[in-house]
PDB file of N, CA, C and O in Angstrom:
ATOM      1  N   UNK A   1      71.859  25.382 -72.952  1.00  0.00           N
ATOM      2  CA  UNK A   1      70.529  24.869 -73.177  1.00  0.00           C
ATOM      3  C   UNK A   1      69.902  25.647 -74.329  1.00  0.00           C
ATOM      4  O   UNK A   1      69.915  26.875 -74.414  1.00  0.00           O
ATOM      5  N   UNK A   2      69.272  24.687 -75.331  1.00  0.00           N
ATOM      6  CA  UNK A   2      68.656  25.556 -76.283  1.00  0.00           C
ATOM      7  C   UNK A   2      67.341  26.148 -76.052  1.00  0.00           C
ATOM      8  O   UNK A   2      66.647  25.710 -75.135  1.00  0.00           O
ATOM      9  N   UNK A   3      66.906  27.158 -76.840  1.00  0.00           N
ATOM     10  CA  UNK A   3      65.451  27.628 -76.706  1.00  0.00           C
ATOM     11  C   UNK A   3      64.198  26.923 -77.046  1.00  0.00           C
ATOM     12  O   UNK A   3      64.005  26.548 -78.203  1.00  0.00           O
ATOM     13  N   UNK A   4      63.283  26.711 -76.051  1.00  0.00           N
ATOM     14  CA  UNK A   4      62.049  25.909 -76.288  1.00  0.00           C
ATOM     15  C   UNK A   4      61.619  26.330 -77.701  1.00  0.00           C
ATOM     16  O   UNK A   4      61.486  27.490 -78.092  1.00  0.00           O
ATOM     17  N   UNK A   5      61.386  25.000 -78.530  1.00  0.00           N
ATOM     18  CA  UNK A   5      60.317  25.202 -79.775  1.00  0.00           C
ATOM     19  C   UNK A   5      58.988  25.591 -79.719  1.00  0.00           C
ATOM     20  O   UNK A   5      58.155  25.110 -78.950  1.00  0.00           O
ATOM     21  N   UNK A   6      58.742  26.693 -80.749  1.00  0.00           N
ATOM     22  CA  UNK A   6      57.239  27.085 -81.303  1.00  0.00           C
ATOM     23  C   UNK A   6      57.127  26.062 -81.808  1.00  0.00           C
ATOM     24  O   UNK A   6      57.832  25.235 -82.386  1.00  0.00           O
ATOM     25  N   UNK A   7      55.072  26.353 -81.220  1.00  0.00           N
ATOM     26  CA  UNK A   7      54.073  25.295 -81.765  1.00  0.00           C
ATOM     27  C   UNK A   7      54.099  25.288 -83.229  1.00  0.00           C
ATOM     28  O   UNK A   7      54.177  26.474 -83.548  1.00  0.00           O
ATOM     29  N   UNK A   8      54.076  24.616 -84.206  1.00  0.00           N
ATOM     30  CA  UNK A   8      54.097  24.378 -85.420  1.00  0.00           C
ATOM     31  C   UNK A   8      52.477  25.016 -86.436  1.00  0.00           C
ATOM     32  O   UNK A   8      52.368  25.614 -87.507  1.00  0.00           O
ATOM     33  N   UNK A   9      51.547  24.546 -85.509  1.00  0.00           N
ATOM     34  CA  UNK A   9      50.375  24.663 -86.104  1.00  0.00           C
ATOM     35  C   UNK A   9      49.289  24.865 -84.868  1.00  0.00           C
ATOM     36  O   UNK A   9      49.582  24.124 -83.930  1.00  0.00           O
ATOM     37  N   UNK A  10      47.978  25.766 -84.591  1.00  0.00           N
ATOM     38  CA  UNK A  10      47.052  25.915 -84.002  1.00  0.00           C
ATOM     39  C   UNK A  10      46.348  24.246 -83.301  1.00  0.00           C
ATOM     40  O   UNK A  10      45.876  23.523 -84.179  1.00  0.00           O
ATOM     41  N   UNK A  11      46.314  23.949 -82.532  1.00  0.00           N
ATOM     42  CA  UNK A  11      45.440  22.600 -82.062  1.00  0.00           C
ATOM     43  C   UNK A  11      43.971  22.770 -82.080  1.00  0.00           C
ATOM     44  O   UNK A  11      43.406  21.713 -81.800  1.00  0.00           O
ATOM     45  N   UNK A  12      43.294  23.601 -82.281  1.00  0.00           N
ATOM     46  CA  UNK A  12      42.049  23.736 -82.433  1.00  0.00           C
ATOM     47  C   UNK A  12      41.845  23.800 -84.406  1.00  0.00           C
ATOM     48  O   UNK A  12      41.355  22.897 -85.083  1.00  0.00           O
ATOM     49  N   UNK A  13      42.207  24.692 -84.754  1.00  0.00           N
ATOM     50  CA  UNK A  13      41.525  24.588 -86.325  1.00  0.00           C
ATOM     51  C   UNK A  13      43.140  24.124 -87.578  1.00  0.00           C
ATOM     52  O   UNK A  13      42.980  23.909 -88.780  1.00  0.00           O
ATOM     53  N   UNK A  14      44.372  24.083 -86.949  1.00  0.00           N
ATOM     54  CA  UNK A  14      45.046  23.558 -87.268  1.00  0.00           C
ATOM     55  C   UNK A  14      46.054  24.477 -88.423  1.00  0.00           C
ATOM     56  O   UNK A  14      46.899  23.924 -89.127  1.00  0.00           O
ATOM     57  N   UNK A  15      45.752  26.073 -88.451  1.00  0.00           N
ATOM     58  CA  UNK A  15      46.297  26.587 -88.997  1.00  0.00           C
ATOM     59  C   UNK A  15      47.906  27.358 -88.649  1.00  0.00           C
ATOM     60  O   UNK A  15      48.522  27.484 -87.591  1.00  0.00           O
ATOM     61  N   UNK A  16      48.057  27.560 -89.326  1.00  0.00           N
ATOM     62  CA  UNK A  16      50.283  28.147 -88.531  1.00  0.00           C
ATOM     63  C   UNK A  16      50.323  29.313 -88.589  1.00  0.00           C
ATOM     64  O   UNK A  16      51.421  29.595 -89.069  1.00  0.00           O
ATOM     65  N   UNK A  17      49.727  30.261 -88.368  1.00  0.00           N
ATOM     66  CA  UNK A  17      49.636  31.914 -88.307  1.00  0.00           C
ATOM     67  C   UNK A  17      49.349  31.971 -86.847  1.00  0.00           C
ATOM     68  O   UNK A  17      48.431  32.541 -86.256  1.00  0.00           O
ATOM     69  N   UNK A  18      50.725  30.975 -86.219  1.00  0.00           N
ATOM     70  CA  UNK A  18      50.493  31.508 -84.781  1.00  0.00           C
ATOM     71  C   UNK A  18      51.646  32.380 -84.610  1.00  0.00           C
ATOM     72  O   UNK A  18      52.677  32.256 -85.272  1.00  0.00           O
ATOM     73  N   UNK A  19      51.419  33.458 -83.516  1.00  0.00           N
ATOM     74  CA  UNK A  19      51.965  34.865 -82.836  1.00  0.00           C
ATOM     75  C   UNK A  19      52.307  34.461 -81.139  1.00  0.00           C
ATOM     76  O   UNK A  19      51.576  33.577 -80.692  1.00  0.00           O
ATOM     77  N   UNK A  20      53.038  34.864 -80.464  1.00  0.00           N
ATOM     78  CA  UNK A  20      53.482  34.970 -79.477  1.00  0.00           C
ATOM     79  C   UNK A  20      52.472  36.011 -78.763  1.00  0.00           C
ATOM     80  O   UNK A  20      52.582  37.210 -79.017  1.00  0.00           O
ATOM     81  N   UNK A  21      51.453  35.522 -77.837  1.00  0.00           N
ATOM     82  CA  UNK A  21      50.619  36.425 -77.383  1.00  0.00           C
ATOM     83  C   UNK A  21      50.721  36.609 -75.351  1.00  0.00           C
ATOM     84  O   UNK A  21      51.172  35.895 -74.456  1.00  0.00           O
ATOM     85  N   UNK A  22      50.269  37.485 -75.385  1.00  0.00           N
ATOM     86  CA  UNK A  22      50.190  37.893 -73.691  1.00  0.00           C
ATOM     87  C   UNK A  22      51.805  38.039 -73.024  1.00  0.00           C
ATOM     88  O   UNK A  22      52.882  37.847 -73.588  1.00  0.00           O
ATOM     89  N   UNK A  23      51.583  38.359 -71.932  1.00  0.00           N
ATOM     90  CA  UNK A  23      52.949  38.640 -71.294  1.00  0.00           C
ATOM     91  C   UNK A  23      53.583  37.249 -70.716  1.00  0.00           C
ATOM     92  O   UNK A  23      54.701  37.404 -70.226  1.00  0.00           O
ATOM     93  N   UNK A  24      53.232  36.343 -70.697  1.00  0.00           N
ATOM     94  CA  UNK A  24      53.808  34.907 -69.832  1.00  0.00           C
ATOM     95  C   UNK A  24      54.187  33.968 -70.815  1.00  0.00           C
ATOM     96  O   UNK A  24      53.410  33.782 -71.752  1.00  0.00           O
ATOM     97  N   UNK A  25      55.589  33.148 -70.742  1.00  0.00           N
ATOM     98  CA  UNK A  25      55.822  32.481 -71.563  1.00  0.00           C
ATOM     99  C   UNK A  25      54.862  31.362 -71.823  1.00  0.00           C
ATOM    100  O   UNK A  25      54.312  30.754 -70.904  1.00  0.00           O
ATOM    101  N   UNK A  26      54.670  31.101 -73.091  1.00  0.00           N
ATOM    102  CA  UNK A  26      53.749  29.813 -73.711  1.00  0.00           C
ATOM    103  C   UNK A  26      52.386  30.408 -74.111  1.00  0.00           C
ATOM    104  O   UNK A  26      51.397  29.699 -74.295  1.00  0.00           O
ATOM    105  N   UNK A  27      52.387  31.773 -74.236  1.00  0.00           N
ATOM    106  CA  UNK A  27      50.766  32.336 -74.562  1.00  0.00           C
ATOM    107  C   UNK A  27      50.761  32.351 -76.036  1.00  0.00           C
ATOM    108  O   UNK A  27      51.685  33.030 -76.484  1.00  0.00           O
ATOM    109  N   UNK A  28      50.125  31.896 -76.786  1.00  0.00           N
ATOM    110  CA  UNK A  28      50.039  31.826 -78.070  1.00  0.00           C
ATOM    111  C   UNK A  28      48.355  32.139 -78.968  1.00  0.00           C
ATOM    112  O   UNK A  28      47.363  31.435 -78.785  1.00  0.00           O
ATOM    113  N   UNK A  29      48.416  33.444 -79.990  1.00  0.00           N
ATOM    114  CA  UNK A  29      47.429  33.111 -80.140  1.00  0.00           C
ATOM    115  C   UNK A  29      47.268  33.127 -82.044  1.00  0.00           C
ATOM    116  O   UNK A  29      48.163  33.655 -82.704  1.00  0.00           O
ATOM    117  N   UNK A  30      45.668  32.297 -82.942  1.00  0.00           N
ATOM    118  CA  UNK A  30      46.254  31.647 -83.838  1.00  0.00           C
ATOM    119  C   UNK A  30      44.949  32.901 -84.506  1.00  0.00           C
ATOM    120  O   UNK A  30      43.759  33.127 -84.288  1.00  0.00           O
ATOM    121  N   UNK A  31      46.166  33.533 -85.507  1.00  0.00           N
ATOM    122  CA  UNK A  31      45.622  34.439 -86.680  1.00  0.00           C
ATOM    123  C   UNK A  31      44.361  34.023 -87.257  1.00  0.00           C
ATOM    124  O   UNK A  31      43.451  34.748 -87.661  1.00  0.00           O
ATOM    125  N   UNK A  32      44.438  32.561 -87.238  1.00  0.00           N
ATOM    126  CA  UNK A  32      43.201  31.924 -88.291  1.00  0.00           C
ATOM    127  C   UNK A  32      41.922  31.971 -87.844  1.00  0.00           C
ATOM    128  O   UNK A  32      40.934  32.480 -88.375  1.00  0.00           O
ATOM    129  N   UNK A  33      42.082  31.143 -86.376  1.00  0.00           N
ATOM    130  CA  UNK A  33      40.429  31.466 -85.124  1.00  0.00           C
ATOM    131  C   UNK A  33      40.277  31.879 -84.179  1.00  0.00           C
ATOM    132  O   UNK A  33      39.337  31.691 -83.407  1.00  0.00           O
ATOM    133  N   UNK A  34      41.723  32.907 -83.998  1.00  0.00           N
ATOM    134  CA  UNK A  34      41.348  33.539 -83.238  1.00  0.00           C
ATOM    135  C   UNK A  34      41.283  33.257 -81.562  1.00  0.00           C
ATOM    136  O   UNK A  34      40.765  34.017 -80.743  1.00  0.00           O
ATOM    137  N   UNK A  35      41.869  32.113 -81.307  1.00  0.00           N
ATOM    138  CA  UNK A  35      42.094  31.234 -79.895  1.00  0.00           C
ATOM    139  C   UNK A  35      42.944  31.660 -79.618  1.00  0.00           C
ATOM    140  O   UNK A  35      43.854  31.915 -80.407  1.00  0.00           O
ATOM    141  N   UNK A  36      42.977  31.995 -77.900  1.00  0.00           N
ATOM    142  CA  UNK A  36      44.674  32.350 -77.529  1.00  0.00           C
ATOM    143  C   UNK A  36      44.494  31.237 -76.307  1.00  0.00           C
ATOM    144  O   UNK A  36      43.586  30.993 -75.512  1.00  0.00           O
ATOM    145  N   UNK A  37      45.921  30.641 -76.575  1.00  0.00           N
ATOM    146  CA  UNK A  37      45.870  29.414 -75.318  1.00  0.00           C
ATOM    147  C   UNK A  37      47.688  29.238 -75.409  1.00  0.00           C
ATOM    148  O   UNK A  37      48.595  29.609 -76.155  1.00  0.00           O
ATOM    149  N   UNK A  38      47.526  28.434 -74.146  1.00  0.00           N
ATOM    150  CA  UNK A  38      48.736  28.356 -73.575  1.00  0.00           C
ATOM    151  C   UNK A  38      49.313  27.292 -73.574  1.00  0.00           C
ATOM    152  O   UNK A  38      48.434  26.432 -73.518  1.00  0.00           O
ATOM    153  N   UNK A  39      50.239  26.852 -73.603  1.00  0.00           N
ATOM    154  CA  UNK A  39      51.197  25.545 -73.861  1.00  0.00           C
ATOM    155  C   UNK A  39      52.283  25.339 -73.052  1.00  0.00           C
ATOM    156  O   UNK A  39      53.284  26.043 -73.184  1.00  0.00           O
ATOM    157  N   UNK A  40      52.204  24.244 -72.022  1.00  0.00           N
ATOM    158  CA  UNK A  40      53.146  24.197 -70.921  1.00  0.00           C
ATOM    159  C   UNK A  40      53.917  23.104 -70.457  1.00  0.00           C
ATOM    160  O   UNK A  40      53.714  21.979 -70.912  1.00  0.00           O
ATOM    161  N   UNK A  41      54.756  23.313 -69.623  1.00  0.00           N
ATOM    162  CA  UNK A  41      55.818  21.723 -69.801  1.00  0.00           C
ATOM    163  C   UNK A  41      55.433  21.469 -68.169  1.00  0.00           C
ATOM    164  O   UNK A  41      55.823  22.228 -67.282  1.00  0.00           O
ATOM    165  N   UNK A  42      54.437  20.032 -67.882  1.00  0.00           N
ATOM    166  CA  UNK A  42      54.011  19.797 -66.968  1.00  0.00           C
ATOM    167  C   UNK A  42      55.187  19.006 -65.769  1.00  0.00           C
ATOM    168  O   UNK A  42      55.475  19.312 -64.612  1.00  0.00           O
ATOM    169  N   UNK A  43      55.790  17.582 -66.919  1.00  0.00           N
ATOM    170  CA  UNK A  43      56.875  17.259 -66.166  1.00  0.00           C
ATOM    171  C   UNK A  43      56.973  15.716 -66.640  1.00  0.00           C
ATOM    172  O   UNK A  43      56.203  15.192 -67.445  1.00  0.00           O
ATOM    173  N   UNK A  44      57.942  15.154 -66.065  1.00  0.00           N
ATOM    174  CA  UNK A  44      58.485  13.436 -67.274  1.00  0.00           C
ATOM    175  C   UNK A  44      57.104  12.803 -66.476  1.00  0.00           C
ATOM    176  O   UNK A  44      56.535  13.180 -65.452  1.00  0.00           O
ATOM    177  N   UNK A  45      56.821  11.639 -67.438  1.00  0.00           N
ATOM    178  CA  UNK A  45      55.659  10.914 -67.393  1.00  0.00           C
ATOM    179  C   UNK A  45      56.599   9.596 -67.001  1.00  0.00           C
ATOM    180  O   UNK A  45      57.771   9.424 -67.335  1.00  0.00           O
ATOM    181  N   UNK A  46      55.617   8.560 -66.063  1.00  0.00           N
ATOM    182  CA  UNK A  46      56.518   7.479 -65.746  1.00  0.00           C
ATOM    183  C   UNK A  46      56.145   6.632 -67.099  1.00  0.00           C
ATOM    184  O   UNK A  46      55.568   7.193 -68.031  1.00  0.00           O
ATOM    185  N   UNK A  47      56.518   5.215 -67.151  1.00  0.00           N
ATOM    186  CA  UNK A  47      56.807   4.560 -67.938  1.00  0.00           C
ATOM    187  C   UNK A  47      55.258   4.348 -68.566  1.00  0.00           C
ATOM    188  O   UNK A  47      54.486   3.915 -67.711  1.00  0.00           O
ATOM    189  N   UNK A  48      54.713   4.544 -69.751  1.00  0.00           N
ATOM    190  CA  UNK A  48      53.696   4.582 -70.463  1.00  0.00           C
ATOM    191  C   UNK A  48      53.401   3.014 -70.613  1.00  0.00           C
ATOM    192  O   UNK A  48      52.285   2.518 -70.770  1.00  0.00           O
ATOM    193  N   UNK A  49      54.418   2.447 -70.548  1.00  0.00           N
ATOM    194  CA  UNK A  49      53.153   0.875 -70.572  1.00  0.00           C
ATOM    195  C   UNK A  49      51.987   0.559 -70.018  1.00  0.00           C
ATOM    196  O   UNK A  49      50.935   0.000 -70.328  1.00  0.00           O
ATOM    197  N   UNK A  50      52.859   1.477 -68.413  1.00  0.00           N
ATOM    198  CA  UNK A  50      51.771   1.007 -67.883  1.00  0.00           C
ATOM    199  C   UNK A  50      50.637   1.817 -67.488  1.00  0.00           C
ATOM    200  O   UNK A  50      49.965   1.668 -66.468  1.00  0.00           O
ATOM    201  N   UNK A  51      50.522   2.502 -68.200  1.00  0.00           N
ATOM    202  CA  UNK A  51      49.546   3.779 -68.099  1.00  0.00           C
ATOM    203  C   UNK A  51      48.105   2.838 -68.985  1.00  0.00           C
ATOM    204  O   UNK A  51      46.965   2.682 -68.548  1.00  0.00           O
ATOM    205  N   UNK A  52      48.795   2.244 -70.573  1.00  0.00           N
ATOM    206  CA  UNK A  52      47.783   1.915 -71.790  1.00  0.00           C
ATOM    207  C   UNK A  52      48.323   0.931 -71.763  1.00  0.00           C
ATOM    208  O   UNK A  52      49.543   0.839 -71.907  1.00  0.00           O
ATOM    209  N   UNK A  53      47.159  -0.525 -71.479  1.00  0.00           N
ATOM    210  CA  UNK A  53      47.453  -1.672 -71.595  1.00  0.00           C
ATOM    211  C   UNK A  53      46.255  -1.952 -71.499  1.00  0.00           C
ATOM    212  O   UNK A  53      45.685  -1.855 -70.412  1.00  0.00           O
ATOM    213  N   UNK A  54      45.399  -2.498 -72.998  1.00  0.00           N
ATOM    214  CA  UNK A  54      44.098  -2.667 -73.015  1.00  0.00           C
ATOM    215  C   UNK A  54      44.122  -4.157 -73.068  1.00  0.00           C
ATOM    216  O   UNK A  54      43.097  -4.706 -73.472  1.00  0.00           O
ATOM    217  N   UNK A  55      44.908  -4.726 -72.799  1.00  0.00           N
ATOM    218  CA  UNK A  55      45.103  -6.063 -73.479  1.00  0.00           C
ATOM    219  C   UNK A  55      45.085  -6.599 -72.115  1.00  0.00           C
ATOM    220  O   UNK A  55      44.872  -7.810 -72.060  1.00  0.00           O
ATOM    221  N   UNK A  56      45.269  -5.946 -70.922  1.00  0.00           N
ATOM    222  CA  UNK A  56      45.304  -6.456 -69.176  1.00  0.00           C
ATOM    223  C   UNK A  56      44.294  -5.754 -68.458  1.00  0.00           C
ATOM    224  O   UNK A  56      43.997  -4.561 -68.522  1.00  0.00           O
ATOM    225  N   UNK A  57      43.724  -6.829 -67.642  1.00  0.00           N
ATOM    226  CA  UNK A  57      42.787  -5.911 -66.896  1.00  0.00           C
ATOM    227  C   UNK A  57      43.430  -5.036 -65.783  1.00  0.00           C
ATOM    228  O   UNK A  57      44.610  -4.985 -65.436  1.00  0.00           O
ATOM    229  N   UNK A  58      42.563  -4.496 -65.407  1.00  0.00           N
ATOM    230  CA  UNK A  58      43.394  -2.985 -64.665  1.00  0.00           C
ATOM    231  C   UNK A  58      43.196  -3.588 -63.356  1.00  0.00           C
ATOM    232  O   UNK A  58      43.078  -2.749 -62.464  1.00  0.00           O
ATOM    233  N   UNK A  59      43.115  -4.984 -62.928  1.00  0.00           N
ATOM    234  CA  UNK A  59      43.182  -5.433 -61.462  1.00  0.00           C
ATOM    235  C   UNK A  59      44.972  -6.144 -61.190  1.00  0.00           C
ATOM    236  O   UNK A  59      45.801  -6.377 -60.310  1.00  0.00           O
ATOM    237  N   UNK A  60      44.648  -6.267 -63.208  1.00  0.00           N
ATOM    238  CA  UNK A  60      46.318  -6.868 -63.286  1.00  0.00           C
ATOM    239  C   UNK A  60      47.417  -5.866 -63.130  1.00  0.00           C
ATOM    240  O   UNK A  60      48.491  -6.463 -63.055  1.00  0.00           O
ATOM    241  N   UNK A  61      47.563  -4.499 -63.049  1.00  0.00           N
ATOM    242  CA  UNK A  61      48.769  -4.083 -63.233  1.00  0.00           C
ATOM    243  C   UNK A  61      48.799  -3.487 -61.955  1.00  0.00           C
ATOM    244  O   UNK A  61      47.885  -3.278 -61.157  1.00  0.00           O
ATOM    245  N   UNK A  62      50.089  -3.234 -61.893  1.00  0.00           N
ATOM    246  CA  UNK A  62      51.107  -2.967 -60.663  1.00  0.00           C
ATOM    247  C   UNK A  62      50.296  -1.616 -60.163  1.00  0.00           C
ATOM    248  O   UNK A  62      50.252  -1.852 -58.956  1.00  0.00           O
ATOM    249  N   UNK A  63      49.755  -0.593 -60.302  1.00  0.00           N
ATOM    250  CA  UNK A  63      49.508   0.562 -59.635  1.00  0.00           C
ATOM    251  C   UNK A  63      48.612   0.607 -59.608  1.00  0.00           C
ATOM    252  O   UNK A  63      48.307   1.599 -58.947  1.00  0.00           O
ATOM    253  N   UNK A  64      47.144  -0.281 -60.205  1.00  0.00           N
ATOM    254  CA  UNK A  64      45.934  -0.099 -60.482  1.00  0.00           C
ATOM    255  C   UNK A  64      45.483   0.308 -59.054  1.00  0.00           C
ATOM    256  O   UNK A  64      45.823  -0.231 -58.001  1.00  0.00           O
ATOM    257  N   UNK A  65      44.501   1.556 -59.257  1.00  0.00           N
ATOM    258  CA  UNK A  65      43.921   1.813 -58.431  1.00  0.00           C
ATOM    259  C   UNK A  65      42.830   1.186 -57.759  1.00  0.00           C
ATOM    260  O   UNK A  65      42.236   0.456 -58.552  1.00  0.00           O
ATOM    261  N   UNK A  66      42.175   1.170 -56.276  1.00  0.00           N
ATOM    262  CA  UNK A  66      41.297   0.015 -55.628  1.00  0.00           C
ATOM    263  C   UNK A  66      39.892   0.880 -56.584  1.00  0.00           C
ATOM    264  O   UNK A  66      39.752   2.038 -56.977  1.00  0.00           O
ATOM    265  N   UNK A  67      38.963  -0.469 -56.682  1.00  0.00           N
ATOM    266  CA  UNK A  67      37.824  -0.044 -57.370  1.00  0.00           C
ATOM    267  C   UNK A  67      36.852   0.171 -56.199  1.00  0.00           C
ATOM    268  O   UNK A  67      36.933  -0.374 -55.098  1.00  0.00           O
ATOM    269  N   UNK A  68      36.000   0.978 -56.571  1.00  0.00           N
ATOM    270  CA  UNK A  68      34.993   1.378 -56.039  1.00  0.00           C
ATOM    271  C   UNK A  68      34.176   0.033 -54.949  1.00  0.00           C
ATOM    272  O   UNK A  68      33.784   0.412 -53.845  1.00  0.00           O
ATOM    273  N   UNK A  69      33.985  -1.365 -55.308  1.00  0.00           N
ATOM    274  CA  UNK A  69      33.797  -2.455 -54.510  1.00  0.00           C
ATOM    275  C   UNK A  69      34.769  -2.827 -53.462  1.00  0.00           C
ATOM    276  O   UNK A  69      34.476  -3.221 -52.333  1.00  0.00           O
ATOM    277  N   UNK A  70      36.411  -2.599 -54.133  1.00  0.00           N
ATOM    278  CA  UNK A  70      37.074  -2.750 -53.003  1.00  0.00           C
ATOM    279  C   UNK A  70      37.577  -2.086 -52.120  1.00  0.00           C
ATOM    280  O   UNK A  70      38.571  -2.355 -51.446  1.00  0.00           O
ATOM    281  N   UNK A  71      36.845  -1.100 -52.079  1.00  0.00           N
ATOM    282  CA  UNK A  71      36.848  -0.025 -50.983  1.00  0.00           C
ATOM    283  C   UNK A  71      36.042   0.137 -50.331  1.00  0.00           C
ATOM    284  O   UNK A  71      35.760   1.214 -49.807  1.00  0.00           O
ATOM    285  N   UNK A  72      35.445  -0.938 -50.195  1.00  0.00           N
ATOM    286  CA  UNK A  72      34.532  -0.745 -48.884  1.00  0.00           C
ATOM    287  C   UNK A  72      34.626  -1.846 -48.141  1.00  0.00           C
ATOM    288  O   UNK A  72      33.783  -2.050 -47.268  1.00  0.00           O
ATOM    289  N   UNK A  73      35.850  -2.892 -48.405  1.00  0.00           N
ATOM    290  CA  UNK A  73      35.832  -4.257 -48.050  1.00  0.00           C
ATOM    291  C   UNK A  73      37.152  -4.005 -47.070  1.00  0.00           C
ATOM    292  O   UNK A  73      37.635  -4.940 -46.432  1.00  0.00           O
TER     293      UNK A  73
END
Protein backbone atom coordinates (compact mmCIF):
# COMPACT_ATOMS: atom_id res chain seq x y z
CA UNK A 1 0.00 0.00 0.00
CA UNK A 2 1.28 3.35 -0.87
CA UNK A 3 1.63 6.42 1.41
CA UNK A 4 -1.33 8.81 1.79
CA UNK A 5 -0.83 12.13 -0.31
CA UNK A 6 0.01 15.70 1.08
CA UNK A 7 -2.46 18.39 0.75
CA UNK A 8 -1.26 20.33 -2.25
CA UNK A 9 -2.32 23.80 -1.13
CA UNK A 10 -3.92 25.47 2.29
CA UNK A 11 -8.07 25.39 1.93
CA UNK A 12 -8.51 28.49 3.69
CA UNK A 13 -6.12 31.19 1.92
CA UNK A 14 -4.86 28.73 -0.67
CA UNK A 15 -1.19 28.96 -0.23
CA UNK A 16 1.46 25.58 -0.36
CA UNK A 17 3.85 26.34 2.53
CA UNK A 18 2.12 23.62 4.24
CA UNK A 19 4.25 21.63 7.20
CA UNK A 20 3.27 18.51 8.89
CA UNK A 21 2.03 19.82 12.27
CA UNK A 22 1.04 18.24 15.81
CA UNK A 23 1.57 14.70 16.85
CA UNK A 24 -1.57 12.81 15.00
CA UNK A 25 -1.60 11.90 11.52
CA UNK A 26 -3.38 14.56 9.11
CA UNK A 27 -2.38 17.73 11.33
CA UNK A 28 -1.28 20.25 8.98
CA UNK A 29 -0.40 23.68 9.45
CA UNK A 30 -0.11 26.58 6.50
CA UNK A 31 3.14 28.96 6.74
CA UNK A 32 1.05 31.62 4.91
CA UNK A 33 -2.12 32.07 7.68
CA UNK A 34 -1.15 30.46 9.95
CA UNK A 35 -4.24 27.74 10.32
CA UNK A 36 -3.50 24.40 11.65
CA UNK A 37 -6.29 21.90 10.69
CA UNK A 38 -6.71 18.46 10.07
CA UNK A 39 -7.58 16.33 7.11
CA UNK A 40 -9.23 12.95 7.40
CA UNK A 41 -10.47 9.89 5.50
CA UNK A 42 -14.13 9.60 6.73
CA UNK A 43 -15.17 6.55 4.51
CA UNK A 44 -16.74 5.49 0.65
CA UNK A 45 -19.77 7.64 -0.07
CA UNK A 46 -22.78 5.68 -1.60
CA UNK A 47 -23.70 6.40 -5.07
CA UNK A 48 -23.74 10.37 -5.55
CA UNK A 49 -26.67 10.53 -7.89
CA UNK A 50 -28.55 10.17 -5.55
CA UNK A 51 -27.36 12.38 -3.03
CA UNK A 52 -27.62 15.72 -6.02
CA UNK A 53 -30.52 15.55 -8.16
CA UNK A 54 -31.99 19.01 -8.51
CA UNK A 55 -33.83 18.12 -11.44
CA UNK A 56 -36.23 15.50 -8.98
CA UNK A 57 -38.09 16.33 -6.21
CA UNK A 58 -36.80 14.86 -3.04
CA UNK A 59 -40.35 13.00 -2.51
CA UNK A 60 -39.11 11.31 -5.80
CA UNK A 61 -36.01 9.53 -4.81
CA UNK A 62 -35.48 6.28 -3.26
CA UNK A 63 -34.09 7.35 0.34
CA UNK A 64 -35.70 10.70 0.67
CA UNK A 65 -36.21 11.38 4.01
CA UNK A 66 -40.12 11.79 5.60
CA UNK A 67 -40.79 15.62 5.70
CA UNK A 68 -41.65 17.33 8.55
CA UNK A 69 -45.79 17.09 7.44
CA UNK A 70 -45.35 13.52 7.02
CA UNK A 71 -44.47 12.83 10.22
CA UNK A 72 -47.09 13.49 11.96
CA UNK A 73 -49.55 11.61 9.69
Amino acid sequence: MTERAAPFYCPYCGDEDLRPFGEKHGEWRCGSCRRVYRLGYIGIARDWTDDVQPDRPIEDRTDAAPTSSEEGQ
